[in-house]
Structures are given as structure tokens and as C-alpha cells.
N, C-alpha and C positions, 0 to 999 in steps of 0.2 A: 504494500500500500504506500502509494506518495506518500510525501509530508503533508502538503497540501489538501489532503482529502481524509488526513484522520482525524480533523472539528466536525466531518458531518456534509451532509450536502443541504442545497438548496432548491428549489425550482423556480426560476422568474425569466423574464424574457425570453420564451420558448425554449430553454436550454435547465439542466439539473449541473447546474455547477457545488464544485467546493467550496468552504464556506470564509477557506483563506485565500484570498485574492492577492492582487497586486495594482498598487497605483502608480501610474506615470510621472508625476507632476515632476519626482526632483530629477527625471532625467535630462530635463531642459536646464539652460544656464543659471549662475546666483539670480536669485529671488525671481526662480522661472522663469528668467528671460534671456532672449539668446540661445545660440547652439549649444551643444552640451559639452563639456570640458575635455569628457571622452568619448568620442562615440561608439568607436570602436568595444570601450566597456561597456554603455549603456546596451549595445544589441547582446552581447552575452549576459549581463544581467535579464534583460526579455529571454532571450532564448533558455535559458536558466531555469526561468521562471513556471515557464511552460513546461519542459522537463522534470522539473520536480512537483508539478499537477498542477498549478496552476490555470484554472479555464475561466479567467472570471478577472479582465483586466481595466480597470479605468483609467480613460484619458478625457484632453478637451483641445480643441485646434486652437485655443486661446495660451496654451502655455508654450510658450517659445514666445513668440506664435509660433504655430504651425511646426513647432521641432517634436513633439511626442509623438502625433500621428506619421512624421513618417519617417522615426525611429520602426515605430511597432511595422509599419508597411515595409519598412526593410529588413528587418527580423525575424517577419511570422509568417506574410504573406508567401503563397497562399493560402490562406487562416486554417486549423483545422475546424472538420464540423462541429464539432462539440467548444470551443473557444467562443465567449462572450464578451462582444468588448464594448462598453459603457461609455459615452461620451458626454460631454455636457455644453449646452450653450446660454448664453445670456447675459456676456458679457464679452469684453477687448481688451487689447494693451495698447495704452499709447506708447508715442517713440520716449517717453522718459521713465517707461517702464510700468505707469500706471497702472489700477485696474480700474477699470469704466464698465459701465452700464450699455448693452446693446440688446434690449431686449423690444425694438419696435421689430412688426411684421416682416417689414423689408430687411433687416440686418439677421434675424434670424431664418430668414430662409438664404441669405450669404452665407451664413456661419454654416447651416446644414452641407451646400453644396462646398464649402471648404472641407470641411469633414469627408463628406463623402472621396472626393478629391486626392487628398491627405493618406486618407488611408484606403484608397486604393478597392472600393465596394462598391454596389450600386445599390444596396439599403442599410439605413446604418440597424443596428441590433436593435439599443437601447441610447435614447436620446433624452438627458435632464433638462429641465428647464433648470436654470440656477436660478431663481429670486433675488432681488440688491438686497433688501432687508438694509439691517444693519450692521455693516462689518462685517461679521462672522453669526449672527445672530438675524432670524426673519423679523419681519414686522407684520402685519395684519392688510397693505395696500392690496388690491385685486390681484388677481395674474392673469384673471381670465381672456384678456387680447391677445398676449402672448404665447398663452398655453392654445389657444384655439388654433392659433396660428401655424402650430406645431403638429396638431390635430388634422389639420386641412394637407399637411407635408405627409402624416400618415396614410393619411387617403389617398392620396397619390403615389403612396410606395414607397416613399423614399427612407420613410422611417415604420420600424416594425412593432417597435414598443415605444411609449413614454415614462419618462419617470421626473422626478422634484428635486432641488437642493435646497437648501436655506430655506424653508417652507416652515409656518406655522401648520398649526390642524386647523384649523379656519381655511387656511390655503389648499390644503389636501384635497377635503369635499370640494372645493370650488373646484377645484380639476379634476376631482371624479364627474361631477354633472357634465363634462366636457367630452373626457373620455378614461378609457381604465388608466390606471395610477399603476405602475408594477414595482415602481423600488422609489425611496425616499431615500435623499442623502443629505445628511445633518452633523450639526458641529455635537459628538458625543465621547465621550471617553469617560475615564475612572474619574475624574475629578468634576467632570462637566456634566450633569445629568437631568438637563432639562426635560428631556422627552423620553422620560421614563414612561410615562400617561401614553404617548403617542407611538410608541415601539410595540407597548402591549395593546394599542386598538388596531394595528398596522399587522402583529401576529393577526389576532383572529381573521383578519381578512387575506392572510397568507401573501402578508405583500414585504417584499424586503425591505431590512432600513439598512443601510451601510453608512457607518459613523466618519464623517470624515475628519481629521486631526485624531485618528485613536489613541496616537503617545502623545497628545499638547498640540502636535503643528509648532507653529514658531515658539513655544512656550513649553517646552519638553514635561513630560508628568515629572512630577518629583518630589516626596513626603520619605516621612520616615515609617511611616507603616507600611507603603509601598517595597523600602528597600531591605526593611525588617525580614520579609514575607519570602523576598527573592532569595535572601541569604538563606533561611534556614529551605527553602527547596533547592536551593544550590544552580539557580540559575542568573539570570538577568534582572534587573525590575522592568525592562520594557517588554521580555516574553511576558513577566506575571498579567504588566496590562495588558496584553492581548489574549492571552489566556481569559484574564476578567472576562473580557467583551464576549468572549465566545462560550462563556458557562452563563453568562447574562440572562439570554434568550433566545430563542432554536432560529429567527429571524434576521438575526444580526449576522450580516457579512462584514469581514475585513478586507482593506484593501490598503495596508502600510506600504509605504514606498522607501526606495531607494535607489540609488545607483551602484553602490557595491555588490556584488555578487556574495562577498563572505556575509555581508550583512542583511542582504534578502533570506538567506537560510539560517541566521539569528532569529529572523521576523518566522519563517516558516516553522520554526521547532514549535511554536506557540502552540501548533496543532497538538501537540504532543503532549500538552502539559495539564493535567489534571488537578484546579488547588480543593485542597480537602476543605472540606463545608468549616473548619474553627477558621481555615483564614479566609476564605472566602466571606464569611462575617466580620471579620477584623476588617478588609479592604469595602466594604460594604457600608458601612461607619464611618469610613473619614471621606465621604465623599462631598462634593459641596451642594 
């Protein structure tokens, strides 16, 4: 059995993926922008990735721009059948590195046909709307012009599933009335646990959440219960937070990133890591 396939599997976007994925984002240049440092490394990290089970990868044509998707289109393609690859639009970089908001009609059906382009498909898998929200945090503003928009690019084939980022639940229904909702991706981790509420009404309807920042993002986890925890299993504190996420809830996919290869299979042991119910209660407690 992979590494990647002994958390469990999943079902969403037409595919039963593993339930430890892989994100793209840090294979694009500092503060995802730009080509990547190595490329050379970055396509053996993917290739890597895939090889040790990986079926279940997010990107977004916005990080570079345009350098993850066709990293992955020069690494994978062409794709296997069982390989699900997650994209996201609803936003841009400016030339000073920004992140900007582009989530009218017209730039999100750009973004699609970049995507598509990029990486080398004629539909994409699964397509997020990302929401501006707040930072890192949704707000409650509509989505509905946008997500409709995305919806109408379904119908025409270009896209086979939709899915959310940054999204309240308020925002969720409003995109089901639209069309089906198949995975939600939100700022969640050990420390961060706002959509605790929203994870468990997201199970019952058998829909994925995949957390994104699982160890922090710019703000690495870091507590001393955390590293207490790690110690006495004898591993990492960033496998235990991943472990966390995956003893959390049967719903929840991972998708940590990286560019090393030694340090993708850091992230992939997580599969492997069982915390016993006393510290799972300890790590449970100090969360915010």
C-alpha cells in the first residue's frame, strides 16, 4: 500500500482519491511568484508524488502565474485516469507580485481557458471559485454572478465539477441553489478551527473540505502541546498536525505542499500515523 493511500480514501469529482494529496502553490517562485528556483526539482517532487499514491493534486494558473500548471503538464501529462487535479480561480497577480481580485464573468472564463491551456486538457476536473473574503478569512458578500458564471462554463464542458474557497456557509447554499458544490477549501488547521460547524454539515452531504494552510501557511503551527505530542510518538510536530486533520473527520483531504522531495515524504508519513485518543484530547484543547 502507498503512503498516500493508508489515511483512507475519498470520493468527489468523479474520481475515489487518497485522502493525502499534494498542493502546488510552493513550487512556483518566493511568495509564489515567478518560475520556480528548480524546476528540474519541482517535476520530480510531482513525479514523486504521484509514485508514492498521490491522485489528488491542487493547483491554480494564478501562482506563478501560470508556472504550476505547466510544471504539472510537464511532469504528469499525459495525466493518469485515476489522477484528480483541482484548480482554483478568482483571482490574479499583479506585476508587483500582488494578489487581486478577478472574479467578474469575463476574467473568469480567461482564467478557465488559461487553465485549461496550462495544463494541457480540454475539461478541467475540478474548478474552485476562490471568494476575496477577507484575507485568508470569507465574508458573507454574494458569489452568486460569479459562481453562475462558472456554472454556464460547466454546461459547456469545459469544467466537470465545481467547488469553493474562502467561502462562509451562507456562501455554500448560495452555490448549491446554483449548482452541486463537490469540495470546499478553507483556511483550517490545528490551531485555526472555525469550520468545525461547517466540515460536519459538509460530511453528511458527502462533500469534501480540504483545509488549506494545514501546518499555518505563512504562520507555521507551533505550541508546546503540539511538540510535546510529537516527541513522545517520536516523530515530527508537523506529521502530528497532519495526522490531526486526518483522525479529525472521514471528509477532510490534505493537500500540504512542497518543493523538496525529502520533505513531500515527511508530509506523506502522516498517512501512517495513528495519535492515541489521550493525545488526541491533549491536541484537541489547545486549539483556538
Amino acid at each position: 500500500m502507498s503512503q498516500a493511500s493508508k489515511a483512507g480514501q475519498f470520493s468527489f469529482g468523479g474520481r475515489t482519491v487518497n485522502r493525502m494529496g499534494y498542493g502546488a502553490m510552493q513550487l512556483a517562485g518566493p511568495g509564489v511568484y515567478g518560475p520556480a528556483k528548480d524546476p528540474a526539482t519541482a517535476i520530480a517532487v510531482l513525479r514523486e508524488a504521484v509514485a508514492s499514491g498521490v491522485n489528488h493534486i491542487d493547483t491554480a494558473d494564478f501562482y506563478g502565474p501560470h508556472v504550476t500548471n505547466r510544471l504539472i503538464r510537464e511532469a504528469l501529462h499525459p495525466y493518469a485516469d485515476e489522477l484528480l487535479i483541482v484548480t482554483k480561480v478568482g483571482a490574479s497577480r499583479g506585476s508587483d507580485a500582488s494578489w487581486n481580485p478577478a472574479n467578474s464573468p469575463a476574467e473568469l472564463v480567461s482564467a478557465v481557458h488559461d487553465n485549461l491551456r496550462n495544463l494541457g486538457v480540454d475539461a478541467l476536473h475540478v474548478v474552485n471559485f476562490r471568494a476575496w473574503g477577507t484575507g485568508h478569512s470569507p465574508d458573507e458578500a454574494s458569489i452568486a454572478e460569479p459562481f453562475s458564471a462558472l456554472a454556464e462554463l460547466q454546461r459547456q464542458g469545459l469544467i466537470q465539477h465545481l467547488g469553493l474557497s474562502n467561502v462562509s456557509a451562507k456562501q455554500v447554499t448560495e452555490a448549491q441553489r446554483i449548482a452541486e458544490v463537490v469540495c470546499v477549501q478553507n483556511h483550517y488547521n490545528l490551531a485555526h478551527r472555525d469550520d468545525e460547524q461547517l466540515i460536519a454539515e459538509l460530511g453528511k452531504q458527502g462533500i469534501a473540505y480540504v483545509p488549506f494552510f494545514p501546518l499555518g501557511g505563512f504562520t507555521p503551527l507551533q505550541s508546546q502541546t503540539l511538540s510535546d505530542v510529537a516527541k513522545r510518538l517520536e516523530t515530527s510536530p508537523m506529521c502530528v498536525a497532519l495526522a490531526w486533520l486526518l483522525q479529525r473527520a472521514p471528509n477532510l483531504l490534505l493537500i500540504p505542499g512542497t518543493s523538496s522531495v525529502a520533505h513531500l515524504h515527511e508530509n506523506l508519513a502522516a498517512a501512517d500515523l495513528v495519535i492515541p485518543q489521550d493525545m488526541l484530547a491533549e491536541l484537541d484543547g489547545q486549539g483556538a
